[in-house]
Kinemage of the C-alpha trace (Angstrom):
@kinemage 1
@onewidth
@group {chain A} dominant
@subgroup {mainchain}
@vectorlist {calphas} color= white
{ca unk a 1} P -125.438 -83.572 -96.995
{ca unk a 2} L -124.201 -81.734 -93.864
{ca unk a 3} L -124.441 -78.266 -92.954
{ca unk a 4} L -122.617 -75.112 -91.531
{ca unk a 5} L -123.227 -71.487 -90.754
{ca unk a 6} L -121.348 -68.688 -91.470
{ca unk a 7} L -121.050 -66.192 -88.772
{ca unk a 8} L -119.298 -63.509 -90.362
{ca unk a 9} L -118.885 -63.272 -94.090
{ca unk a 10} L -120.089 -60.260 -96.465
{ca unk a 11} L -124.035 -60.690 -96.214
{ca unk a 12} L -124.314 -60.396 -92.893
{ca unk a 13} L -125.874 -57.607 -91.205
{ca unk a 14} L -123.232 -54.856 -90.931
{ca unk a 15} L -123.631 -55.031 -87.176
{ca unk a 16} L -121.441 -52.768 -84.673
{ca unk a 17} L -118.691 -53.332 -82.203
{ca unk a 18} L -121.088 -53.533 -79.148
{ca unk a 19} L -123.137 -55.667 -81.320
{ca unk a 20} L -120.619 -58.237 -82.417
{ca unk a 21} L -120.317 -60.073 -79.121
{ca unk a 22} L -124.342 -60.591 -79.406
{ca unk a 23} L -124.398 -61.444 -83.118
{ca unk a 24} L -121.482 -64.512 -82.492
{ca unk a 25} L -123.174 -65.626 -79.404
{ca unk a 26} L -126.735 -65.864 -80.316
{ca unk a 27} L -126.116 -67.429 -83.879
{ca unk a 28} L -124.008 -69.821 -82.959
{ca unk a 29} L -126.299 -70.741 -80.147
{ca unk a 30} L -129.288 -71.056 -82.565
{ca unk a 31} L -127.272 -72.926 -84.767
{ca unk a 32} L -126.000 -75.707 -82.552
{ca unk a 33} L -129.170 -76.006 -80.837
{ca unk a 34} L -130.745 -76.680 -83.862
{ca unk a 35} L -127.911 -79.455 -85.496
{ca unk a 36} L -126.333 -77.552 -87.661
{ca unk a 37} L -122.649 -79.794 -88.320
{ca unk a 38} L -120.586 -76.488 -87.901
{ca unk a 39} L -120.006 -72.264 -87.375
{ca unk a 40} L -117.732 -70.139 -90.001
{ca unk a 41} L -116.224 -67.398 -89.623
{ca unk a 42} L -114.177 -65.250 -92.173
{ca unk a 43} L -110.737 -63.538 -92.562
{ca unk a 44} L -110.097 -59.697 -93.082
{ca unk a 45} L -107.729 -57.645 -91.812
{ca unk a 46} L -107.885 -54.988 -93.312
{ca unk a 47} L -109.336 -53.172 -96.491
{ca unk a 48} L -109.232 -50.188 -98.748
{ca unk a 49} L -111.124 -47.452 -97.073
{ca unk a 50} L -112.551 -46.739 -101.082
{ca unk a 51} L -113.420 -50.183 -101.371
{ca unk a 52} L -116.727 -50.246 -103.387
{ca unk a 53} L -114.818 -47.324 -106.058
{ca unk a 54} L -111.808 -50.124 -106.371
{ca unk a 55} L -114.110 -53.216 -106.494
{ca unk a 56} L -117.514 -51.498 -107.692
{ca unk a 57} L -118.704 -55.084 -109.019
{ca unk a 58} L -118.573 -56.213 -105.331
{ca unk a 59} L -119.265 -53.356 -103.466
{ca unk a 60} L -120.714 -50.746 -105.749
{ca unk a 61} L -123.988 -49.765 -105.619
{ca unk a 62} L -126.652 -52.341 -104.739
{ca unk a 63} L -123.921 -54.438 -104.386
{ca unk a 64} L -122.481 -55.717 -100.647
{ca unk a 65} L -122.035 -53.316 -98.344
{ca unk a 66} L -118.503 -52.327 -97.932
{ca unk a 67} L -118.972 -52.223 -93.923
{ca unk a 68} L -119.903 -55.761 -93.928
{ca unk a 69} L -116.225 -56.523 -94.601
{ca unk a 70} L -116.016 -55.415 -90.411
{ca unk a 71} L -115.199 -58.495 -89.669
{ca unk a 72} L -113.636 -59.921 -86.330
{ca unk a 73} L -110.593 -62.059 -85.845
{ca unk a 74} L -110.680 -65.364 -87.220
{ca unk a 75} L -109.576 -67.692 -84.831
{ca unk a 76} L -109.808 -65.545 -81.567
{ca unk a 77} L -113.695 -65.577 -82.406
{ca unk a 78} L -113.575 -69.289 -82.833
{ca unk a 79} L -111.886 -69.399 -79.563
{ca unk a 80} L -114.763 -67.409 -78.025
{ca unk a 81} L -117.532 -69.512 -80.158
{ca unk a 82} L -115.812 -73.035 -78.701
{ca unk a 83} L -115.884 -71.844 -75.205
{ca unk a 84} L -119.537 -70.692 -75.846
{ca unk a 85} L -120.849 -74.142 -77.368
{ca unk a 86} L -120.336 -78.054 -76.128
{ca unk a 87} L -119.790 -80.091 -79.583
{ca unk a 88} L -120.761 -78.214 -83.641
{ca unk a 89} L -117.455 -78.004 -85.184
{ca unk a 90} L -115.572 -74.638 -86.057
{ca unk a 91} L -114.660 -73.638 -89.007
{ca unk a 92} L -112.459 -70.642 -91.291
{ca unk a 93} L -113.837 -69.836 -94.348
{ca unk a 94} L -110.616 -69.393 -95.179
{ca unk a 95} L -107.913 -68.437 -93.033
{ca unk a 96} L -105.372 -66.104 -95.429
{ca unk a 97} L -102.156 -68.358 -94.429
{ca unk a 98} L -100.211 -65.450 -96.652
{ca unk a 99} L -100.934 -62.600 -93.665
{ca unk a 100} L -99.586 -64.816 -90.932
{ca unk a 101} L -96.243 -66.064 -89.308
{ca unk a 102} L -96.470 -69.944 -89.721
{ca unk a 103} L -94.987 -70.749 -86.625
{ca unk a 104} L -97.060 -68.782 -84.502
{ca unk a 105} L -100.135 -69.524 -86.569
{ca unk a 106} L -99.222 -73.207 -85.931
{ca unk a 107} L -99.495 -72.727 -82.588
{ca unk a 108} L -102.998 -71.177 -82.326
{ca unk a 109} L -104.450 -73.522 -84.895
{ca unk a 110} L -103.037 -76.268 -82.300
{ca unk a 111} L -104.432 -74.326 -79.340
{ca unk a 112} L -107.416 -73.808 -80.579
{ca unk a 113} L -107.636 -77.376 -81.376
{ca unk a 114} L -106.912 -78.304 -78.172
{ca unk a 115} L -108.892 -76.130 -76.246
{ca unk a 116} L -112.037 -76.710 -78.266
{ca unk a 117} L -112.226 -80.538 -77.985
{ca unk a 118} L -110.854 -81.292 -81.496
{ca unk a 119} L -113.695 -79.614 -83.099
{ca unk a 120} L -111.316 -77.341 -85.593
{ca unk a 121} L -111.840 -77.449 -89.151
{ca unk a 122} L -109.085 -75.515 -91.035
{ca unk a 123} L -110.386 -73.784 -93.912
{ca unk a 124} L -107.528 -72.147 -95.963
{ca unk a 125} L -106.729 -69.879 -98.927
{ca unk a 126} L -104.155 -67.720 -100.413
{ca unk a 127} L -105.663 -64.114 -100.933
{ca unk a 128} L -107.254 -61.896 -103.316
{ca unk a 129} L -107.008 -59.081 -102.080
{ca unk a 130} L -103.593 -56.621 -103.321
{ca unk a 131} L -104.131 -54.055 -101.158
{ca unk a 132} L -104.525 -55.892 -97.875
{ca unk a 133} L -101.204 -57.883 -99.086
{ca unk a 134} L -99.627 -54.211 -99.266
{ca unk a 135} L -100.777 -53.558 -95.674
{ca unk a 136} L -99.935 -56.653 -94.303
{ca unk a 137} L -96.378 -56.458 -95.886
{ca unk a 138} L -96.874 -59.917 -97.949
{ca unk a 139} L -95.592 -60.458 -101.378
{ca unk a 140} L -99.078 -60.562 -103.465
{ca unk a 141} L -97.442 -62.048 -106.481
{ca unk a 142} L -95.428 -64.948 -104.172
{ca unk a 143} L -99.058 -65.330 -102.188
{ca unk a 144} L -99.359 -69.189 -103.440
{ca unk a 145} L -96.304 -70.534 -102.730
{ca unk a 146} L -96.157 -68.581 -99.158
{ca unk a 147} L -99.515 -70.759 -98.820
{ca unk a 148} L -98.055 -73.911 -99.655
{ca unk a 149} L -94.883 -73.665 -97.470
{ca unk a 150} L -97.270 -72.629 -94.606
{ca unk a 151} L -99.059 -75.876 -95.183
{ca unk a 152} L -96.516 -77.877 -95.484
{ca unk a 153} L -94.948 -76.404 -92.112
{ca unk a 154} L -98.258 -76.842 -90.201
{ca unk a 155} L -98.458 -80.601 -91.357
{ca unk a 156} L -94.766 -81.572 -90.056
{ca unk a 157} L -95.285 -79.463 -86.836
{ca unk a 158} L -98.090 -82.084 -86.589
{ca unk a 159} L -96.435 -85.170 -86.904
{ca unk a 160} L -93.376 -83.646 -85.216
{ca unk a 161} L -92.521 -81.919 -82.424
{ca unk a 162} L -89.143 -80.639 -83.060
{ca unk a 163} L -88.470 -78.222 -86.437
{ca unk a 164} L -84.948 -76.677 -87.653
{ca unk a 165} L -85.218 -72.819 -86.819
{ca unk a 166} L -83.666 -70.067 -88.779
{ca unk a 167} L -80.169 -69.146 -88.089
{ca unk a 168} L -77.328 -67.637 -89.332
{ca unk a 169} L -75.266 -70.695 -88.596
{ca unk a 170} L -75.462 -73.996 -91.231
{ca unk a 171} L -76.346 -76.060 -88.231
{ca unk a 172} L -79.505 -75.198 -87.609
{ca unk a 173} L -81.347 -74.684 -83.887
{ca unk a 174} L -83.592 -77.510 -83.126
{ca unk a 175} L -86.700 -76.166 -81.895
{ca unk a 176} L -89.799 -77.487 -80.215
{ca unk a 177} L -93.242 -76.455 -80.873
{ca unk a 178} L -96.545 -77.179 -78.196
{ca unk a 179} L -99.226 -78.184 -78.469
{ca unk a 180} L -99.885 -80.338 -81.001
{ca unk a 181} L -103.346 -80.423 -82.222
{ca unk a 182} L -105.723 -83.072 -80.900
{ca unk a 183} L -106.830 -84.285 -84.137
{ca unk a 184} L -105.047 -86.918 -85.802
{ca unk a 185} L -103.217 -86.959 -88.064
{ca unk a 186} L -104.200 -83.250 -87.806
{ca unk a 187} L -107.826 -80.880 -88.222
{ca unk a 188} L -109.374 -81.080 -91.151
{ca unk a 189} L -107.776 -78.848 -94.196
{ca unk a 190} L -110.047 -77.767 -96.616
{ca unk a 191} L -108.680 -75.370 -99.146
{ca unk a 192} L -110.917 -72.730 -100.413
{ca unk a 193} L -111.493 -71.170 -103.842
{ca unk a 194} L -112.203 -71.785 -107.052
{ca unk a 195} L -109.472 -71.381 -109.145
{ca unk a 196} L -107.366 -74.386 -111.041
{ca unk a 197} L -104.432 -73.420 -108.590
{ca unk a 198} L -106.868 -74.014 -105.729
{ca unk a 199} L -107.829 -77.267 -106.985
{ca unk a 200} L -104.568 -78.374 -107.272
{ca unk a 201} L -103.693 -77.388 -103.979
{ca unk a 202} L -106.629 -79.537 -102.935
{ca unk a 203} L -105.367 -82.810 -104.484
{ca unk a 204} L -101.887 -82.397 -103.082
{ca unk a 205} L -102.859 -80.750 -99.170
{ca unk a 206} L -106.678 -80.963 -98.879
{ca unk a 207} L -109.093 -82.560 -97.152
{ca unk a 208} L -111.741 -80.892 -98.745
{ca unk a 209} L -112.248 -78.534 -101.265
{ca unk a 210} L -114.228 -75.456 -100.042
{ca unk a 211} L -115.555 -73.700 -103.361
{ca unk a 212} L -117.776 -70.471 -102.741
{ca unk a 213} L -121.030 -69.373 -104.938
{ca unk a 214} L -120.957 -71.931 -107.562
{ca unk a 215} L -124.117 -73.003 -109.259
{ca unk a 216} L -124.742 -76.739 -109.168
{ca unk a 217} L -123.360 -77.038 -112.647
{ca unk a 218} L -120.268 -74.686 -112.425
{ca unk a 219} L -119.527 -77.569 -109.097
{ca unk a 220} L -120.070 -80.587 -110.843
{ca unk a 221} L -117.569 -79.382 -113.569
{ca unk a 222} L -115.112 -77.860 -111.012
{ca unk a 223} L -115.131 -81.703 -109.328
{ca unk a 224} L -114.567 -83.286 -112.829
{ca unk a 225} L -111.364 -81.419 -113.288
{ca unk a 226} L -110.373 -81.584 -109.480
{ca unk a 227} L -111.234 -85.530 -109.995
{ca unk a 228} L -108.298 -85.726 -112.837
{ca unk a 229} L -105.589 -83.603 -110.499
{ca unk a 230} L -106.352 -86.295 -107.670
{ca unk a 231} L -105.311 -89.194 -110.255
{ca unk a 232} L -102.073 -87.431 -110.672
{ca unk a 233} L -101.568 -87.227 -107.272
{ca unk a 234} L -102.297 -91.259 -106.974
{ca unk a 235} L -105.275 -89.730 -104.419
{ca unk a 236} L -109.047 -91.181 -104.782
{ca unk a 237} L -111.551 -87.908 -104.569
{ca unk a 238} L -113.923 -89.934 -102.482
{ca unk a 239} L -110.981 -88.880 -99.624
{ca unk a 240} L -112.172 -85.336 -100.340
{ca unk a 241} L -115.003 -83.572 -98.773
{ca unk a 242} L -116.517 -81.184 -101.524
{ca unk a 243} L -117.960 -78.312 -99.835
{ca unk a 244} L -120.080 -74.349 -100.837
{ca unk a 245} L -120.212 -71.799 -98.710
{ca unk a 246} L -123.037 -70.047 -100.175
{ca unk a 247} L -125.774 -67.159 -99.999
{ca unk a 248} L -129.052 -68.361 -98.903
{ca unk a 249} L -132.043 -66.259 -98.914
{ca unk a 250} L -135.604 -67.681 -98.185
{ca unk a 251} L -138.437 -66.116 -99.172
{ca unk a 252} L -136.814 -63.775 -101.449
{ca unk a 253} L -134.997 -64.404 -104.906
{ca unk a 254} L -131.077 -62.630 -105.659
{ca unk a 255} L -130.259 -61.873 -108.679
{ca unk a 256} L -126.782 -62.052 -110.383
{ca unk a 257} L -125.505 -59.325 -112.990
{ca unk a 258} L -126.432 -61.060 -115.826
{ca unk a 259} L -130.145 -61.319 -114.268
{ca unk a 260} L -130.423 -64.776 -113.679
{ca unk a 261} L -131.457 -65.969 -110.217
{ca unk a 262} L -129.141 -67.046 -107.477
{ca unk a 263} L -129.481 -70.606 -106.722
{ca unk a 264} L -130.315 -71.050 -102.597
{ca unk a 265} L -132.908 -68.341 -102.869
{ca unk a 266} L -136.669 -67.559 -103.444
{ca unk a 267} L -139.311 -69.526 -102.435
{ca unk a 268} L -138.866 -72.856 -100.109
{ca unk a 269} L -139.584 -75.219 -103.111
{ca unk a 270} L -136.629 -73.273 -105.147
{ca unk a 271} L -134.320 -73.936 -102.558
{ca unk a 272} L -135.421 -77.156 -101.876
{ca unk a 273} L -134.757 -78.028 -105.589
{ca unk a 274} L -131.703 -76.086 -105.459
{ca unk a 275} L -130.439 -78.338 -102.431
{ca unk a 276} L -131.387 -81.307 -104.716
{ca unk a 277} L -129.410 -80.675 -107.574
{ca unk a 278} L -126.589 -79.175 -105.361
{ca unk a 279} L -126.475 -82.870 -103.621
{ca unk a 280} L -126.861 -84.239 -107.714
{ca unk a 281} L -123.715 -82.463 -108.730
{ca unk a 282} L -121.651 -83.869 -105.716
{ca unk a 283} L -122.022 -81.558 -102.792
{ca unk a 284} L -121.211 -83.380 -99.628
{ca unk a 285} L -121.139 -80.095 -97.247
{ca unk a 286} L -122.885 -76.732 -97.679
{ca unk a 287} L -122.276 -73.620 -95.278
{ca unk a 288} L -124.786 -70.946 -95.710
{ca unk a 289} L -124.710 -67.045 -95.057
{ca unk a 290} L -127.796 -66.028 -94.378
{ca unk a 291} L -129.146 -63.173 -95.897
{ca unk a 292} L -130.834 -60.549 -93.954
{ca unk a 293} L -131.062 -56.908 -92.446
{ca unk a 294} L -130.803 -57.559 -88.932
{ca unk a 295} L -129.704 -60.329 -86.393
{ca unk a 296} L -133.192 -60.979 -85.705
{ca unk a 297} L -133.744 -61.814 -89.615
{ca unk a 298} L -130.975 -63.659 -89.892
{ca unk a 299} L -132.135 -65.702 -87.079
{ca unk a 300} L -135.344 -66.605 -88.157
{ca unk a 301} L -133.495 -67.710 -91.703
{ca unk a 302} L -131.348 -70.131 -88.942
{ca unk a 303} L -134.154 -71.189 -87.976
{ca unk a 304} L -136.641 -72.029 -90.788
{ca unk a 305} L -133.822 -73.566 -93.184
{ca unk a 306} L -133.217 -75.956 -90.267
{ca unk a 307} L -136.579 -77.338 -89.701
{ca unk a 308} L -137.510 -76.892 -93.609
{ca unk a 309} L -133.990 -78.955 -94.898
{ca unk a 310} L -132.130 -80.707 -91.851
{ca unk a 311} L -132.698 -84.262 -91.367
């Protein structure tokens, strides 16, 4: 099994603007020094400034912080993270294709592709999220096939140059589109989520699933069905990276809201045994948010799960 770290996702510290720049750089220098596979980030735009009254089983009381959805731009960070590191991989966990312009987004997934050494892997998903949809002045309701058409736009842009732009005219412009990304046939698309519509996307765009917080069983059941939608696709699933990004939290057991504990925390032997039946169920990939109050706590997690569970 290989691992990544998430950067910025909803259990890290709710850190401010002059601490962001420290956060990124230290954490992703702690993580590729010690061989972690990869750095996350997230994607939020915006949010609803009564978030945890909207979504109180999120961000209620004793629930995430609403702050930590502060997050930073998705890519631009992963543009500062490449030019800060030599060779772990970069990662979106997931890039909202609904909030974006394809064409342009083309272009700085390609850039950033570029740029980075071919080290891009393009996490994806379609949105939960109505009210940022409502900011962002995208069609909540059309949100999955606006995700599919971006796809399939970002995959001919890399396999061809030259697109048909929009015009008023039946003969279309032919338009031209650089860079291209390094990778070939293109980076790495792993579509995130964990409903049946993202597990269909996954059989007919992905390659990899990226789930987030399932328990070892809930994944082994999820890859069962995503197993039949890659026979009707004629695709084999062992084409298919299956990945979790998931909450870990050593030394101290979560709890769910039906009181059961949260697998990837408590003691070292817990998550050990965790890992174990994670890797039993058919985990290839885990990316883990660390838990923790401060940057300096969620370094030493960095640091501990890598010399307690990397090879």
């Amino acid at each position: 099994m290989k691992f990544g770290v998430a950067v910025t996702t909803s259990v890290t510290p709710a850190v401010t603007e002059l601490d962001q720049k420290d956060y990124v750089e230290r954490v992703s220098s702690v993580a590729e020094s010690n061989g972690f596979d990869s750095i996350w980030v997230s994607d939020r735009t915006v949010y609803p400034a009564d978030l945890s009254n909207r979504y109180p089983d999120q961000f209620g009381p004793g629930k995430n912080d609403p702050n930590t959805q502060n997050v930073l731009e998705a890519l631009t960070t992963l543009a500062y993270v490449g030019g800060a590191t030599r060779s772990i991989k970069l990662g979106t966990s997931v890039l909202v294709l609904p909030f974006r312009n394809p064409i342009l987004n083309t272009k700085m997934i390609s850039t950033l592709d570029v740029l980075s050494g071919g080290r891009l892997i393009l996490g994806i998903g379609s949105g939960w999220m109505q009210e940022e949809f409502d900011a962002m002045g995208s069609n909540y309701n059309l949100r999955g096939q606006i995700t599919d058409e971006h796809l399939d736009f970002f995959l001919n842009s890399c396999s061809n140059q030259v697109f048909s732009g929009s015009s008023q005219d039946a003969n279309r412009i032919k338009m031209r589109l650089f860079p291209q990304a390094l990778q070939k046939p293109h980076p790495p698309i792993w579509i995130g989520g964990n409903s049946r519509a993202s597990l269909l996307r996954t059989a007919r765009f992905g390659d990899g699933w990226h789930a987030i917080r399932l328990t070892p069983k809930e994944l082994k059941d999820q890859k069962i069905e995503l197993e039949k939608l890659c026979h009707r696709t004629e695709r084999n699933i062992s084409e298919i990276v299956v990945s979790l990004r998931a909450t870990v939290s050593i030394g101290q057991s979560l709890y769910d809201k039906s009181g059961e504990r949260m697998p990837l925390t408590g003691s070292l032997d817990l998550v050990q045994s965790d890992l174990n039946n994670y890797q039993e169920s058919g985990l290839d990939y885990l990316v883990v948010s660390m838990a923790g109050s401060s940057v300096n706590k969620v370094i030493e997690s960095v640091n501990l799960f890598s010399s307690e569970f990397l090879d």
